[in-house]
C-alpha positions as CSV (number, residue, x, y, z in Angstrom):
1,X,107.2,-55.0,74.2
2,X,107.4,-53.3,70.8
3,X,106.3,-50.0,69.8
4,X,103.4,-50.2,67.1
5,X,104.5,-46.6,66.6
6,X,108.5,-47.3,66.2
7,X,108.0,-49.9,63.6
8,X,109.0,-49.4,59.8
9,X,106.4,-48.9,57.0
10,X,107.2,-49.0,53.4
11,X,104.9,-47.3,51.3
12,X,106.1,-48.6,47.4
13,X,109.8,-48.3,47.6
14,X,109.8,-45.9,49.9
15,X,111.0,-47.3,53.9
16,X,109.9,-45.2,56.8
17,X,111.2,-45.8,60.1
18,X,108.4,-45.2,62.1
19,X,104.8,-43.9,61.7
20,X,105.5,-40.6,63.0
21,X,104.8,-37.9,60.3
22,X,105.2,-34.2,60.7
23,X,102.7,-32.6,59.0
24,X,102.6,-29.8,56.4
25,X,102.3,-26.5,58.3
26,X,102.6,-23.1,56.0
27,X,105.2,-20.8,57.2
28,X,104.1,-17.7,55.1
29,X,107.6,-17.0,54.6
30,X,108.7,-17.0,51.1
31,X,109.7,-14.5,48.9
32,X,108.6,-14.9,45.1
33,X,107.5,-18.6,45.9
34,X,111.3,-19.2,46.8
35,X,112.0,-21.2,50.2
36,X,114.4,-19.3,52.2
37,X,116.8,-19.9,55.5
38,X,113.8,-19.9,57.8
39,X,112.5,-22.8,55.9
40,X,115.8,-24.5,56.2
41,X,115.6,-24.2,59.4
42,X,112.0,-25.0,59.9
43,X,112.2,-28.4,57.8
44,X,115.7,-29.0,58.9
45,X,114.4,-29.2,62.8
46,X,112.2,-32.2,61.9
47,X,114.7,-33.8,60.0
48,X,116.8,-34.4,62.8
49,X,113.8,-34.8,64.9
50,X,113.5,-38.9,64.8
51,X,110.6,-38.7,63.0
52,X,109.9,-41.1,60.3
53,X,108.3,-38.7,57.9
54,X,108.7,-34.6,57.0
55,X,106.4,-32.9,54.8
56,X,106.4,-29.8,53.4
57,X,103.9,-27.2,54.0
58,X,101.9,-26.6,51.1
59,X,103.5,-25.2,48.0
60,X,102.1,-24.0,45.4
61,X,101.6,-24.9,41.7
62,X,101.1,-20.9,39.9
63,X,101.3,-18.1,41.2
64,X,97.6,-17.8,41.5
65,X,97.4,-20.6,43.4
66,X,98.8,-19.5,46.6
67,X,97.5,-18.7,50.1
68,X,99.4,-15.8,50.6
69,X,102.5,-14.3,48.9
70,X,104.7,-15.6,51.3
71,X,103.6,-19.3,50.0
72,X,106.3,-21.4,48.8
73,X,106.1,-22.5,44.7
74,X,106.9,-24.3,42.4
75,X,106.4,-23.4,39.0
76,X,110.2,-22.2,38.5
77,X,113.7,-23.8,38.8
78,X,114.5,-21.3,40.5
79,X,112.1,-22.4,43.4
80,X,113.1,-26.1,42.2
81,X,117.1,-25.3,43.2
82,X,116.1,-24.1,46.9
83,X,113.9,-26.8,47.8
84,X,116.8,-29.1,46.1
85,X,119.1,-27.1,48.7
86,X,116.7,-28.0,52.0
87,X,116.3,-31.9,50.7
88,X,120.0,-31.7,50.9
89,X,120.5,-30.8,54.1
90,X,118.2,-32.6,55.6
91,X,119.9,-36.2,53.8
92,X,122.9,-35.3,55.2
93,X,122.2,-34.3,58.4
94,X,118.7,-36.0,59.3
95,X,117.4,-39.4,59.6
96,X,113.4,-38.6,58.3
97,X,112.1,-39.4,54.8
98,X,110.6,-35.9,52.8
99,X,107.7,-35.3,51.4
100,X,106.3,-32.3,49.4
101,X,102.7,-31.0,49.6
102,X,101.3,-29.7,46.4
103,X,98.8,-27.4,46.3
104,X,96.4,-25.1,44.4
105,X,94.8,-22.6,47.3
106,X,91.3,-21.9,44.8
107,X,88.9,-19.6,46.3
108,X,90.7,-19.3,49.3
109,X,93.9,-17.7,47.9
110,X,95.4,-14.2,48.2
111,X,94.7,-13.4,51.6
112,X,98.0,-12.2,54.3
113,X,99.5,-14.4,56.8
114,X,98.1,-16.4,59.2
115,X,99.6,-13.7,62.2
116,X,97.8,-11.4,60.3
117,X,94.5,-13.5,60.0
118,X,94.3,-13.9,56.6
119,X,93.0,-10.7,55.9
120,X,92.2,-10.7,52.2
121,X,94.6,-8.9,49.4
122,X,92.9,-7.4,47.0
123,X,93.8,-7.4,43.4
124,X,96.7,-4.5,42.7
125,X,97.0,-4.4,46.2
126,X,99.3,-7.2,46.8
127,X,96.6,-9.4,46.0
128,X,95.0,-11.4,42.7
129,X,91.4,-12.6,41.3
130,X,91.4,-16.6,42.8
131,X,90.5,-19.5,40.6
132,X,87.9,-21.4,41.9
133,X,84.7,-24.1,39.8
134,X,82.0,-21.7,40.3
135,X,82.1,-18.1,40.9
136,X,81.3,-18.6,45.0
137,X,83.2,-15.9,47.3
138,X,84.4,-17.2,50.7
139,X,83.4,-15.0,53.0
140,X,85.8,-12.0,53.6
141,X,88.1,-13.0,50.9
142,X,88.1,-11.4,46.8
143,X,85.4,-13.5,44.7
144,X,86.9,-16.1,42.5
145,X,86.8,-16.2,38.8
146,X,85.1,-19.8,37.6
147,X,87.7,-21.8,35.7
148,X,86.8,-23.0,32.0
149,X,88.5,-25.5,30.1
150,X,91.5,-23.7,29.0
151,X,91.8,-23.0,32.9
152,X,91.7,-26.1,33.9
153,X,93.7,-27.5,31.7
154,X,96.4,-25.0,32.7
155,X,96.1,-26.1,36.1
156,X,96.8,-29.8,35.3
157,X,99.7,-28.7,34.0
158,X,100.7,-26.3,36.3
159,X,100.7,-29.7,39.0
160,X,102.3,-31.6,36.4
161,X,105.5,-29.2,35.7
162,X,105.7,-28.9,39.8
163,X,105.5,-32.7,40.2
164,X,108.6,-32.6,37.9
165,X,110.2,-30.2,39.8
166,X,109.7,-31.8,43.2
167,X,111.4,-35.2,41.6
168,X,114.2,-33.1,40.6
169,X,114.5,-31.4,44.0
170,X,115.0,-34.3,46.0
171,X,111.8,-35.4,47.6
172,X,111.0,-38.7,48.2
173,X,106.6,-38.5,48.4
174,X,104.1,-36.0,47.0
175,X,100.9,-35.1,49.2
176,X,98.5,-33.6,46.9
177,X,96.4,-31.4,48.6
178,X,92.6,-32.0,48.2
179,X,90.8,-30.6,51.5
180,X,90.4,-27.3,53.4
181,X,88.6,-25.4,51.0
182,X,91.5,-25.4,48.6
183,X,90.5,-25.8,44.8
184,X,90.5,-30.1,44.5
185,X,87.8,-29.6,47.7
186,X,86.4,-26.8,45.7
187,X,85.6,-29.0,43.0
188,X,84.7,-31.8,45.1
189,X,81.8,-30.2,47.5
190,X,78.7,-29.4,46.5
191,X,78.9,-25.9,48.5
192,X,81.7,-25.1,46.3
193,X,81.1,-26.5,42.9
194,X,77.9,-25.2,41.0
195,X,79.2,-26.2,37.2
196,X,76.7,-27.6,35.0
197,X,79.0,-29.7,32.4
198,X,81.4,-32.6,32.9
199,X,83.0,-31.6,36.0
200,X,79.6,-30.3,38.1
201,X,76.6,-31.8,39.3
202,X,76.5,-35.4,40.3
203,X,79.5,-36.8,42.7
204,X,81.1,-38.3,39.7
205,X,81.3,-35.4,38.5
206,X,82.8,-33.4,41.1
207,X,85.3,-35.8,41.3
208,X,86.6,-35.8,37.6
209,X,89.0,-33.0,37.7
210,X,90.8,-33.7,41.3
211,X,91.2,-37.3,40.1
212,X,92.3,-36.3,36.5
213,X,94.9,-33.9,38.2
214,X,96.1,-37.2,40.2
215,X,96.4,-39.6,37.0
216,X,98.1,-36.7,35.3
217,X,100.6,-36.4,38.4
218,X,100.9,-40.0,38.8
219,X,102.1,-40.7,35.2
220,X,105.0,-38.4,35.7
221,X,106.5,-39.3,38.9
222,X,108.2,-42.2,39.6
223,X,106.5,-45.5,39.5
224,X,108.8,-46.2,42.6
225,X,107.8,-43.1,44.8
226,X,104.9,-42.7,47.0
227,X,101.7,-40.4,45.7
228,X,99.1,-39.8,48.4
229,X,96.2,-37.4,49.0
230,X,95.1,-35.3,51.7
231,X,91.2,-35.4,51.7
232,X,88.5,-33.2,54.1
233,X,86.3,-36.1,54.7
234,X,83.7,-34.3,55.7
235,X,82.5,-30.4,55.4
236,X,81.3,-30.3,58.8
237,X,78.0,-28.5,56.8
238,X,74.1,-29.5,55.5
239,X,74.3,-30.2,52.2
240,X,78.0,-30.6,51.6
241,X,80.8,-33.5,51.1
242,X,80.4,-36.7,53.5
243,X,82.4,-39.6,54.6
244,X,80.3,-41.6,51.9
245,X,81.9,-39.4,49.2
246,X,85.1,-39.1,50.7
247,X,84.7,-42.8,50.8
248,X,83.8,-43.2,46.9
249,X,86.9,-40.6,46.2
250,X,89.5,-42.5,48.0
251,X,88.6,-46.1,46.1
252,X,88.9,-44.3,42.9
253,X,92.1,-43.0,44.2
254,X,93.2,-46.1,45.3
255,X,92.0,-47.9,41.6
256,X,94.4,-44.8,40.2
257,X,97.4,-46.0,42.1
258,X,97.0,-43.8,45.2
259,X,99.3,-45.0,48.1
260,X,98.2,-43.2,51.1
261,X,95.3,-40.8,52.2
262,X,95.9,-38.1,55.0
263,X,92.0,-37.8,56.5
264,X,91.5,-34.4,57.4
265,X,88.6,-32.5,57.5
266,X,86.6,-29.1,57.2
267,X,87.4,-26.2,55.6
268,X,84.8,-25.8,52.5
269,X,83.0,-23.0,53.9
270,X,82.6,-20.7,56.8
271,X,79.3,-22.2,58.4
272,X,81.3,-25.4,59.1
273,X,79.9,-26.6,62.6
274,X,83.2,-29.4,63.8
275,X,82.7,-31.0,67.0
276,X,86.4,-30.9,68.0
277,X,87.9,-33.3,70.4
278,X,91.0,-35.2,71.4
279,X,91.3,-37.5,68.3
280,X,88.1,-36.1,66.5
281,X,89.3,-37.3,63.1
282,X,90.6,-40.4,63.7
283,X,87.7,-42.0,62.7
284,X,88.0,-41.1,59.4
285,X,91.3,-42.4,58.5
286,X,89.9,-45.7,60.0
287,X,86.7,-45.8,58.1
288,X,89.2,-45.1,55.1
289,X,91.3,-47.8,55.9
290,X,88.7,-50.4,57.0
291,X,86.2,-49.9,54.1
292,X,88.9,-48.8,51.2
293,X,92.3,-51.0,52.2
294,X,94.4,-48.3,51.5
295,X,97.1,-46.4,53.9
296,X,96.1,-43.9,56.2
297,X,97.8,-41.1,57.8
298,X,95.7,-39.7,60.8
299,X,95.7,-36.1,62.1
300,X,94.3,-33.9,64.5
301,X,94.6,-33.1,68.0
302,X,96.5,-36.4,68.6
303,X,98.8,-35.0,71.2
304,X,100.6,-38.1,73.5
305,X,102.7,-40.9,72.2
306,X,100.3,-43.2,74.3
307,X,97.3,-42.0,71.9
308,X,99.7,-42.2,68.8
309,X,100.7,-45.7,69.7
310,X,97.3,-46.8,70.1
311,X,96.2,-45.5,67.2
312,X,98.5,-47.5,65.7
313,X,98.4,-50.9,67.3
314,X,94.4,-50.9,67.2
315,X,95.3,-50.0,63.2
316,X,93.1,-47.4,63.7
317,X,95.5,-45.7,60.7
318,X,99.1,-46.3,59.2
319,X,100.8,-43.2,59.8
320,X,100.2,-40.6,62.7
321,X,101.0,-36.8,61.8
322,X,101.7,-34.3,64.1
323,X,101.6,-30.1,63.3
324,X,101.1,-28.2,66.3
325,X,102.1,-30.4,68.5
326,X,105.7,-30.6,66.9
327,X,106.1,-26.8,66.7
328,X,106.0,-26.9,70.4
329,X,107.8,-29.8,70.8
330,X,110.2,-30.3,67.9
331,X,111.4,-33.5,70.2
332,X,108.1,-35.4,70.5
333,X,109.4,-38.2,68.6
334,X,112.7,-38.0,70.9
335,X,110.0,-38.2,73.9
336,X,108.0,-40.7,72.4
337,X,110.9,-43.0,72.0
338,X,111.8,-42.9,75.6
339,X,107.9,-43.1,76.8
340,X,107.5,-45.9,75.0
341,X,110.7,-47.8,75.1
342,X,111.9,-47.4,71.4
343,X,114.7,-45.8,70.0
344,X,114.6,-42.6,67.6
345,X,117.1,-41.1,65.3
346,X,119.5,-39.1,67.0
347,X,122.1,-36.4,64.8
348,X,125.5,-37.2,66.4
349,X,125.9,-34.0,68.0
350,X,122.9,-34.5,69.7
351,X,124.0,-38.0,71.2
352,X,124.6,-37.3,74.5
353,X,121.2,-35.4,75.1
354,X,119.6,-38.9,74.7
355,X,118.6,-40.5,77.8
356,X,120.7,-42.8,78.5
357,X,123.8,-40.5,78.0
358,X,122.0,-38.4,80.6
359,X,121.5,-41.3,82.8
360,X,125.6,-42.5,83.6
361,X,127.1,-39.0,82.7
362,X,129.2,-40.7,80.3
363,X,131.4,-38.5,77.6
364,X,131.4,-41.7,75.8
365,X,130.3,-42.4,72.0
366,X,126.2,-43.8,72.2
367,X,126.3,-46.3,69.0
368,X,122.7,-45.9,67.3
369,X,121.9,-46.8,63.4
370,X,121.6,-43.4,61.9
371,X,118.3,-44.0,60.2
């Protein structure tokens, strides 16, 4: 029988291999926004991994829009030219497609690494004043100043100039990033956004800016490359954004030429109650799906190629991405291919690791397509 999960998906011009994405996972490893050898290491893993999909963690639009100082940008060719030198090596040596997360960290920015639990950096002390719609601190973290319209429109173009750049470096997808708390959610969720002119208020509202960032994105990057967006589908609080909303968003999205939306969840504020489980968002990317007809990528505590595969072949979602789960196991796909009787990409140096090799002994060339 066929794998559900090993089949191609084309998304615009763009042809995956399979549905298996790796999802974006920050690394806090940067220095002045520039991707380094770690990050060559970390994306390059993936690459050769046999999934059908790699994707950045998320990098940042300004300066002021990071997590953390050790945040990847892009608002310089500088940071342009050493993403351009990861893309690279990845085409030569991998078989996955790449895509780049872009990302404005809002109310939640300068705060430490994640090892060091986000501690918050104040302003002259490593740190700087976030950017956020309404002047709302997140607990533990420096309070935000409220964007006005020369702000905003400095964003836009801040994601605009980075969209550029990540054309120019090589990738073949954008993921903007519009959940977890980060400024598009901001803006979204009525926790997070107490404006009272065009972009506050009613739902509509709310949604102006994200979605006037994504028309202003999509009218620079190519017509024949993918543009998706991660949402939080739901706050997880009283009184904040709901599937319904998230629902509303994504057919404005789609209406905008959206290809894809990743259906995460959480991260608006800090009295988020999630009941976490094995597969505990997946209903959202199929609610998406079902009642939108757009792609979906699904996420979250999917952990065996038995549950990615049925997510799949119930079409339950498009696309299954993995983040954890492929930091311990930068093989899963490799593992998922044998469980379910499919073959991955293999690097030709790392032929005879693949089962069959393994099976006969056999010092022999395996013949594979190479993505």
């Amino acid at each position: 029988m066929t794998s559900h999960l090993f089949s191609s998906f084309s998304l615009r011009s763009l042809d995956l291999p399979n549905r298996i994405v790796v999802s974006p996972m920050g690394q806090h490893s940067a220095e002045d926004g520039i991707a380094g050898d770690w990050h060559l290491m970390h994306l390059g893993q993936f690459a050769v991994s046999g999934a059908g999909l790699v994707i950045t963690e998320a990098v940042s639009v300004e300066p002021e829009g990071r997590v953390g100082p050790g945040c990847i940008g892009l608002w310089t060719d500088a940071q342009a030219e050493a993403l351009a030198r990861i893309t690279g090596f990845c085409r030569r040596h991998g078989g996955a497609k790449l895509g780049i997360q872009l990302n404005h960290s809002g109310r939640k920015g300068s705060v430490g690494a994640s090892w060091e639990a986000h501690a918050a950096l104040p302003p002259g002390g490593g740190g700087w004043v976030p950017k956020a719609p309404s002047a709302i601190r997140y607990p533990g973290r420096n309070e935000p100043a409220a964007l006005d319209a020369e702000g905003m429109a400095a964003v836009l173009r801040a994601f605009v100039d980075a969209t550029r750049r990540a054309d120019a470096a090589g990738f073949d997808l954008i993921e903007l990033h519009a959940a977890h708390g980060y400024l598009l959610h901001n803006f979204l969720s009525p926790l997070t956004n107490r404006r009272n002119d065009a972009y506050g208020g009613s739902r509509a509202a709310r949604m102006r800016f994200p979605l006037e960032v994504f028309d202003a994105m999509r009218a620079v990057w190519p017509a024949e490359k993918p543009l998706g967006v991660r949402v939080s589908a739901t706050d997880w609080a009283e009184g904040g954004w709901t599937l319904e909303d998230t629902l509303e968003f994504c057919a404005a999205l789609k209406a905008r030429g959206c290809d894809f939306v990743c259906a995460s969840s959480a991260g608006a504020v800090a009295e988020q109650k999630i009941a976490v489980g094995p597969l505990y968002q997946v209903p959202f990317a199929e609610a998406i799906r079902r009642e939108i007809g757009i792609a979906t990528i699904a996420v979250g505590l999917i952990r065996t190629p038995a549950e990615a595969e049925g997510i799949v072949a119930q079409r339950r979602a498009d696309l299954v991405a993995l983040a954890r789960g492929m930091l311990y196991d930068p093989r899963w796909a490799w593992h998922a291919a044998e469980a379910l009787g499919a073959e991955a990409y293999y690097p030709p140096q790392y032929d005879r690791a693949h089962p069959t090799m393994r099976q006969n002994d056999s010092f022999g060339v395996r013949k594979v397509a190479r993505g």
